[in-house]
Each structure stands twice: as structure tokens, then as C-alpha cells.
C-alpha positions in Angstrom: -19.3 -95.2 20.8 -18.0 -97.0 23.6 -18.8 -101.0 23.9 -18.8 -103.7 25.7 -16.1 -106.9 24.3 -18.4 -109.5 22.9 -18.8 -112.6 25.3 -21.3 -114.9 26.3 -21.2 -113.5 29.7 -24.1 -111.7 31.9 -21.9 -113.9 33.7 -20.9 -111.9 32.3 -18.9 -109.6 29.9 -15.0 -108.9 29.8 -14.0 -105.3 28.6 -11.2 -104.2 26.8 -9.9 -100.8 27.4 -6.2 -101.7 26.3 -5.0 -99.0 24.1 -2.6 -101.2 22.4 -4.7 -104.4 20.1 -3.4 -107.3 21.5 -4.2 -111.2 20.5 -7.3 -112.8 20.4 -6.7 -115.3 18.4 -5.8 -117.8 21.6 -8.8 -117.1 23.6 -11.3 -117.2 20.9 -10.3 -120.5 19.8 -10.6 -121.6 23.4 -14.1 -119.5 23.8 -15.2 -121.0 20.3 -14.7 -124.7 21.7 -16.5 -124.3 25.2 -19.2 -122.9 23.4 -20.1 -125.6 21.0 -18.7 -128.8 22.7 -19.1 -127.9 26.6 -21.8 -125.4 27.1 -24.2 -127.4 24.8 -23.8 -130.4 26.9 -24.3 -128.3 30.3 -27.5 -127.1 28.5 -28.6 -130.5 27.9 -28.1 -132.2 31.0 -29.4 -128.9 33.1 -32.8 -129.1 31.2 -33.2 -132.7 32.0 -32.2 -132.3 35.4 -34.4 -128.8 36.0 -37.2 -129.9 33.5 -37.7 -133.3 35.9 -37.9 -130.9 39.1 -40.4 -129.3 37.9 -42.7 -131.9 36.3 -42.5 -133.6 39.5 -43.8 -130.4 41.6 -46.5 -129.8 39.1 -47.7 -133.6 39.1 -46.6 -135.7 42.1 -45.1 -133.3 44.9 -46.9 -130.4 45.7 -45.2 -127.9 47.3 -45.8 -127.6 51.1 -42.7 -126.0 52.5 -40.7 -123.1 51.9 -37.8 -124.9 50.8 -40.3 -126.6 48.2 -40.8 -123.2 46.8 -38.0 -122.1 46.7 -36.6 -125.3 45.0 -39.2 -125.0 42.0 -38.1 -121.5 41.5 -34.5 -122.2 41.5 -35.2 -125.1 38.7 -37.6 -122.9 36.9 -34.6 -119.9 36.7 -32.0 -122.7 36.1 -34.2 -123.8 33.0 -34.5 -120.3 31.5 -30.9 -119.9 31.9 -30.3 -123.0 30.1 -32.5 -122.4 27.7 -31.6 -118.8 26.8 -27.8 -119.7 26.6 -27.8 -121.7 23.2 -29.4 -118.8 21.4 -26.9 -116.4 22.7 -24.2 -118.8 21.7 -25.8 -118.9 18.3 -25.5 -115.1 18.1 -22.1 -114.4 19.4 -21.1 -117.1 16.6 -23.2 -116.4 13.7 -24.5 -112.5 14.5 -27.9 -111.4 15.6 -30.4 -112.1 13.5 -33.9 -111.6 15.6 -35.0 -108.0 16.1 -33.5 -105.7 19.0 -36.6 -105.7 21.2 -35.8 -109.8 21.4 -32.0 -108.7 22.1 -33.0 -106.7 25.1 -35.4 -109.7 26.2 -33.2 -112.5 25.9 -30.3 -110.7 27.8 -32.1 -109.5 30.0 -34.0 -112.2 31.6 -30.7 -114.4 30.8 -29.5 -111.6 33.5 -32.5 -112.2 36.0 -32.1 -115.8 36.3 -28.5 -115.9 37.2 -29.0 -113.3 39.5 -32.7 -114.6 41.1 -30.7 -118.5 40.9 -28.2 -117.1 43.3 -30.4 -115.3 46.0 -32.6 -118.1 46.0 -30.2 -120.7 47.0 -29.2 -118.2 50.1 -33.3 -118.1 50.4 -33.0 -122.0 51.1 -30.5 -121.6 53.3 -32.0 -119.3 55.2 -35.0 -122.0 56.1 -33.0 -124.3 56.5 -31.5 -122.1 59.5 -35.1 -121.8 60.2 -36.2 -125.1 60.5 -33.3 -126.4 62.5 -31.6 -123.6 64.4 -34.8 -121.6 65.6 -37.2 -124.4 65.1 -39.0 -123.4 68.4 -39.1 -119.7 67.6 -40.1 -120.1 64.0 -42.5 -122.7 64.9 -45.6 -119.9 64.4 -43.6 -118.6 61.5 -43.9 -121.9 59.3 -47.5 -122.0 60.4 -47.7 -119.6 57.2 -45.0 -121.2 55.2 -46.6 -120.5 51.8 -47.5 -117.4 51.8 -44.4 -116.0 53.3 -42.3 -118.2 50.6 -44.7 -116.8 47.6 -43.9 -113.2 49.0 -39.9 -113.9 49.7 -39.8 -115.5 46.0 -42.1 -112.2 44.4 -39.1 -110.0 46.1 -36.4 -112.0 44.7 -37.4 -111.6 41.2 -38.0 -108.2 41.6 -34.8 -107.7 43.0 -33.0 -109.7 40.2 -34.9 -107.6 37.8 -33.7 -104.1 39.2 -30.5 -105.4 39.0 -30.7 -106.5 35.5 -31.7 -103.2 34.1 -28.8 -102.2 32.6 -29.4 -105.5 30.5 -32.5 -104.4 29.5 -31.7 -101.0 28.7 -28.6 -100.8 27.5 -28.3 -103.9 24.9 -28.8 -103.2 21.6 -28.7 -105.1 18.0 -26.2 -102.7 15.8 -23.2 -103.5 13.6 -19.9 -103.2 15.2 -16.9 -101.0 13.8 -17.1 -99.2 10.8 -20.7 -100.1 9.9 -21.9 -99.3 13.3 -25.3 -98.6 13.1 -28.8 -99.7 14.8 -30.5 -99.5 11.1 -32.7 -102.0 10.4 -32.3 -101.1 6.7 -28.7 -102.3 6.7 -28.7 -106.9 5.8 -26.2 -109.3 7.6 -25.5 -110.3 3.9 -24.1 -107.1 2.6 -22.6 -105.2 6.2 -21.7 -108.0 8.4 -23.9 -109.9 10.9 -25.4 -107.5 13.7 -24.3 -108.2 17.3 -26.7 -107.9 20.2 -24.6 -106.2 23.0 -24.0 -103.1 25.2 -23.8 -99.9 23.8 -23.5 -96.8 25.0 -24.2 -93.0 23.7 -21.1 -91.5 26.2 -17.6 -92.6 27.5 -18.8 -91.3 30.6 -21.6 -93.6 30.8 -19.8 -96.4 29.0 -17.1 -95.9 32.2 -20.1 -96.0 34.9 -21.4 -99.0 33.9 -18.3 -100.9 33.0 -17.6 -101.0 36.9 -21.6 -101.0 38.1 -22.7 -104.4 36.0 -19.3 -106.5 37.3 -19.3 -104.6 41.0 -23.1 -105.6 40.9 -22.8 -108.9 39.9 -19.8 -109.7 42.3 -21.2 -107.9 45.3 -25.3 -108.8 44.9 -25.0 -112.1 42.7 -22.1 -113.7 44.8 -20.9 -112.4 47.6 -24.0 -111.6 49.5 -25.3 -115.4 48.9 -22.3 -116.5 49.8 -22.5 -114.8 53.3 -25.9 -115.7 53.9 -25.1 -119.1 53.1 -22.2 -119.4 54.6 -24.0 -117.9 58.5 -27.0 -120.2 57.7 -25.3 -123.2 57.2 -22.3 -123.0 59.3 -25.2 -122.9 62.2 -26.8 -125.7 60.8 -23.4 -127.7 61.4 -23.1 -126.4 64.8 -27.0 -127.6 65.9 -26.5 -131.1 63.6 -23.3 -131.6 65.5 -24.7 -131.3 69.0 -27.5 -133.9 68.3 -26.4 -137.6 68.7 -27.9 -138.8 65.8 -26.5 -140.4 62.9 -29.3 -138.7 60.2 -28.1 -135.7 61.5 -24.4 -136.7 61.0 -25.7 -137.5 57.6 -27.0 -134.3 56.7 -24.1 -132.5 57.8 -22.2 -134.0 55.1 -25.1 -132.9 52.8 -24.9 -129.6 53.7 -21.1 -129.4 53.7 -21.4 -130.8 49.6 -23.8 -127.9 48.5 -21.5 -125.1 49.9 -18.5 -126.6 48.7 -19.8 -127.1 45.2 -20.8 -123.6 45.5 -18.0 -121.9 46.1 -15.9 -124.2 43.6 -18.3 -123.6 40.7 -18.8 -119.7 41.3 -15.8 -118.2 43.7 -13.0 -118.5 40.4 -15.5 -116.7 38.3 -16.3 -113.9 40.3 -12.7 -113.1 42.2 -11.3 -113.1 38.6 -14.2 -110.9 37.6 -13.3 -108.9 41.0 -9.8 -107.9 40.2 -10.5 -107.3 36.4 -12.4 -104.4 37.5 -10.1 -102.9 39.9 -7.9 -102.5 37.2 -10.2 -102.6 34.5 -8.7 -98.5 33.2 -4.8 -98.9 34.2 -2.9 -100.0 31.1 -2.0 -103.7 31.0 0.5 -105.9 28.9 -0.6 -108.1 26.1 0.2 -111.9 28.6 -1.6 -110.3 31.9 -4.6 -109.4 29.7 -4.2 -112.3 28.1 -4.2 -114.3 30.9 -6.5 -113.0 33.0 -9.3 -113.1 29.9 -8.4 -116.5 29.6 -9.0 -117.6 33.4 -12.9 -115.7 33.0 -13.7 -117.6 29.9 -12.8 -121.0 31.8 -13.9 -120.1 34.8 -16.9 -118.7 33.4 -17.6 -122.3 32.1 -17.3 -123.4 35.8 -19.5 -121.3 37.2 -22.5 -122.1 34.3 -21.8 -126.0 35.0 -24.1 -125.1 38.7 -27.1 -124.9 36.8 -26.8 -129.0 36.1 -26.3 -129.8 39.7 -29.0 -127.5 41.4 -31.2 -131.0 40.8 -28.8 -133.1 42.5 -27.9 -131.1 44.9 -31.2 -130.0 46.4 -34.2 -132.4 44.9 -32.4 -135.8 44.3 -30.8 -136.0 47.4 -33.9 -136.2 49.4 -35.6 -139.7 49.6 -38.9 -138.3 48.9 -38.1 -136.7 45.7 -36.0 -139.8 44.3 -39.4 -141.8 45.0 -41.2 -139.6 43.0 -38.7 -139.3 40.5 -38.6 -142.8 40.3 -42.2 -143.1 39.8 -41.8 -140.5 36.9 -39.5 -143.1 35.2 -41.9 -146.0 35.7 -44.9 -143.4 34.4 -42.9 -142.8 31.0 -42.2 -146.6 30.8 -45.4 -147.5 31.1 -47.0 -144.8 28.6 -44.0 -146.0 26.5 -45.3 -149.7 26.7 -48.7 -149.0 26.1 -47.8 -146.4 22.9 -45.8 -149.6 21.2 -48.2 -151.9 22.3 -51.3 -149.8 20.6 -49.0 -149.7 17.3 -48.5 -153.2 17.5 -52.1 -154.1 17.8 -52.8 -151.1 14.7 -50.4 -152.2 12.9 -52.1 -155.8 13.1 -55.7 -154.7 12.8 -54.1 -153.3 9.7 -52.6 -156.4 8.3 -55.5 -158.2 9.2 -57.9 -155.8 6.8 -55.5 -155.5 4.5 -54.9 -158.9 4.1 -59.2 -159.5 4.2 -59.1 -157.2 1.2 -56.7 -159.0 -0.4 -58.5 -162.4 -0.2 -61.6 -160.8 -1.6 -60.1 -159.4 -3.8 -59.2 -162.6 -4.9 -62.2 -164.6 -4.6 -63.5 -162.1 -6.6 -60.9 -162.3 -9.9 -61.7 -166.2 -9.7 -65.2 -165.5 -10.2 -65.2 -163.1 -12.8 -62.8 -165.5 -14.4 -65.0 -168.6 -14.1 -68.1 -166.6 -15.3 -66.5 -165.6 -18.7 
């Protein structure tokens, strides 16, 4: 049966068609430490930061643009992605141990998000050429803002889910190498742990979809947000540029920061993953493979680290959204105060009867005593 390498990437996965074994000893060790010492931390601090976008659109902002749409569905595929990482870190380390319906799951919508993350940030950049560039012609257009974002955001996710199908149905929980087997009957204890990755019944289809999930994921996840983006906002400069204004200078630089932390966090990845597949059948030597498996892992790393600054990037940079973030922070503080102060004042009403028992009590024993 032909497979794919095991890696943590939908981001994605690095194949090995090398006839001759070579090393892995390097770039597992490197793999192994990203995994439980920087990806747990980018899990962490992306929750936070996605988890307080949200709470804030579902109790102090509600959304009234486009872009406010799109923003909550960027943190809510950010969170998901975040969220499903750990578990398929825990796999890849310790074997699968869930059934392989949940393998299929998790991968796959671990696939969506990254891919329905992506087009929606070229989805905000797209209003933003709205909003600015055409203002005057798309003045009607934003008349209906909500129900056109609902509909753009309903074919996103659709879109990321066709392209994640592959995920979906290809993914399997079997044991690799000589044990291979999708037999539930067979225990982690006594075979080996199960892994939960591709697996295919052909070479021929194993060779199709080596080159369809990477071109895919390259062509639709990167390239064509990146040229959407790159249109969108590269008219925004021109328009901002032309007004003498110094807010408008301002969001220049803005705009300037989110496309240059895209292309830094994403453009290694995927032009690394974009020349592994050219010459993902010629035969390679041990250092270039070696090398080149190397720069994805890293660069892999990179491009996962996005998901912690969607929230800066695009909600905590407005004014509007800091306020109410700030008045999400003074919320907690105050429920905090009032939780310790209602312990405080149980815990005393609980001395206080405790310590009225107590002097019963005794007033009691000196009666008893003084009766005998």
C-alpha cells in the first residue's frame, strides 16, 4: 500500500518516495521539539487571542459590516485549527487511539480551516477594496452588507470543504509496516500504536494524490489569496496615498503590516512545498532530501504561528475593538472581585455560625456541669 510520511502537516504532509532509506533521525528530533515546546505555545496564545474575538462579537460588538463577518469567521477557523492541532500532535507522538471515523473528522476539518482561514483573509481584502477604492459604486452594494457577507462566507466553507476531501476520504486509522492493517481487533499494546494518515488502495492513486493535495494547497490555499490580496490592497495604497490625510497615512502602514506578515509567515512554507512536488518522483540524495524536509518542518512552524496574530492583526488594531476588549478585561475583573468578595463574606458568615455553635455549645457543658 502506498502512504503518505507521517507529519503534522495538512499544512501539510511531506512524502517520501526515495528508494534508498535515508536519516531521520535529525529531523525527527527537530519535528519532536516544535511539537511539544513551540506548537503548544502557538496553540495557547492563538486560543486566547481567537477565543477573545469571538466573545467580543457574541457580547459587545455585533457584527454590522462585512469585514465584521468575515473577521468572526476567520477567528472561529483559527480556533478550530488551534484546537485540533494538539490532538494531532498527541497522535503523531503517541499513535492513534480514537476510532477512524474521528481520524477522518479531525483531519479533515483541521484541512477546512486552513484552507477557509486563507480565502477569508483575501475575502477581507476584498472589502476593504470595496469600501475604499469603489466606495461610490459599491455604495448600494453595502446597503446589503450582511446578507451578501453570510452568502460569500457559506461559499467559502464549502469551497474549503471540496478541497479537503481527499482528507476526509482518504485518512485512515491502520498500523503501519508489517502489521498494516485497519482491524479494529488488533491493540496498540500488542502491534504497535495505530497511526491516523493517508492510505491508499493503488500506486496509481497514491501518485495522483501525492501531487493533487500539495498542488491544491499551494495553488488554492496560497497563491490565489495571495493575488487577491496583493490587487486589493496594493489599490488601497494607491487611493490612501492620494488623500492628504494623516489617518489615511496611518492605515497605509496598517495595511502594509498584514501583507507582509502574510507573506513571511506562509510564502517559505508553501514555495518549499512548491518545488518538493516538482520533484517529488526524481531520485534525490540523502542531504537534498534532507534538507529540503528540514526547511518544511521549520517553515511549517512559520506558517502555523499566523493563526496567533489574525487577532492582532485585524480586531486589535482597530480602536473600537481594543475598547471593547478593554471592557472584557474590566468585566472579568469585576466578576473576579465580586466572586472573592462573596467567598469572603461565606467564609465569614461561616465563622460567625461556627463560632455561635461553639459558644453554645459551651454554655451548654457549663450547665450540665453545674446541674450535676
Amino acid at each position: 500500500m502506498a502512504e503518505f510520511e507521517n507529519s503534522t502537516s495538512d499544512y501539510s504532509d511531506v512524502y517520501n518516495d526515495i528508494v534508498e532509506p535515508c536519516s531521520v533521525e535529525r529531523r525527527e528530533n527537530i519535528d519532536r521539539f516544535l511539537q511539544l515546546f513551540i506548537h503548544p505555545i502557538i496553540c495557547f496564545v492563538g486560543f486566547i487571542g481567537n477565543a477573545l474575538v469571538i466573545v467580543t462579537y457574541a457580547l459587545y460588538k455585533r457584527t454590522k459590516s462585512m469585514t465584521d463577518v468575515y473577521l468572526l469567521n476567520v477567528a472561529i477557523a483559527d480556533i478550530l485549527f488551534v484546537v485540533a492541532l494538539p490532538l494531532i500532535i498527541y497522535s503523531e507522538q503517541y499513535g492513534w487511539s480514537m476510532g477512524n471515523m474521528s481520524c477522518k473528522l479531525l483531519r479533515g476539518i483541521y484541512s477546512m480551516n486552513l484552507y477557509s482561514g486563507m480565502l477569508l483573509l483575501a475575502c477581507i481584502s476584498g472589502d476593504r477594496y470595496l469600501a475604499i477604492v469603489q466606495a461610490r459604486r459599491s455604495f448600494r452594494l453595502r446597503s446589503s452588507t450582511l446578507l451578501y457577507s453570510h452568502l460569500v462566507c457559506g461559499v467559502v466553507w464549502l469551497s474549503a470543504l471540496l478541497l479537503s476531501l481527499p482528507t476526509f476520504v482518504f485518512y485512515e486509522r491502520y498500523l503501519p509496516g508489517p502489521f498494516e492493517t485497519s482491524d479494529s481487533n488488533f491493540t496498540d499494546s500488542e502491534d504497535g500504536p495505530y497511526v491516523c494518515f493517508f492510505k491508499f488502495e493503488s500506486n496509481e492513486t497514491a501518485r495522483m494524490m501525492k501531487t493533487a493535495v500539495p498542488s491544491a494547497q499551494v495553488g488554492l490555499g496560497f497563491f490565489l489569496p495571495l493575488l487577491i490580496m496583493g490587487f486589493c490592497y496594493s489599490s488601497v495604497i494607491v487611493t490612501l496615498l492620494q488623500a492628504k490625510n494623516f489617518q489615511r497615512h496611518k492605515a497605509v502602514r496598517v495595511v502594509l503590516t498584514v501583507v507582509l506578515v502574510f507573506v513571511v509567515c506562509h510564502m517559505p512554507y508553501n514555495i518549499t512545498l512548491l518545488l518538493y512536488t516538482v520533484n517529488m518522483f526524481q531520485e534525490q540524495e540523502c542531504s537534498h532530501e534532507e534538507s529540503v524536509a528540514l526547511t518544511m518542518i521549520i517553515t511549517r512552524s512559520l506558517a502555523y504561528l499566523h493563526a496567533c496574530l489574525n487577532p492582532l492583526l485585524y480586531a486589535f488594531i482597530g480602536v473600537n475593538f481594543r475598547n471593547h476588549f478593554r471592557k472584557i478585561l474590566r468585566d472579568l475583573w469585576c466578576l473576579g472581585k465580586n466572586y472573592m468578595s462573596a467567598r469572603r463574606s461565606s467564609r465569614a458568615t461561616t465563622e460567625m455560625y461556627i463560632s455561635r455553635r461553639s459558644m453554645d455549645g459551651s454554655y451548654n457543658d457549663n450547665g450540665t456541669s453545674f446541674t450535676m
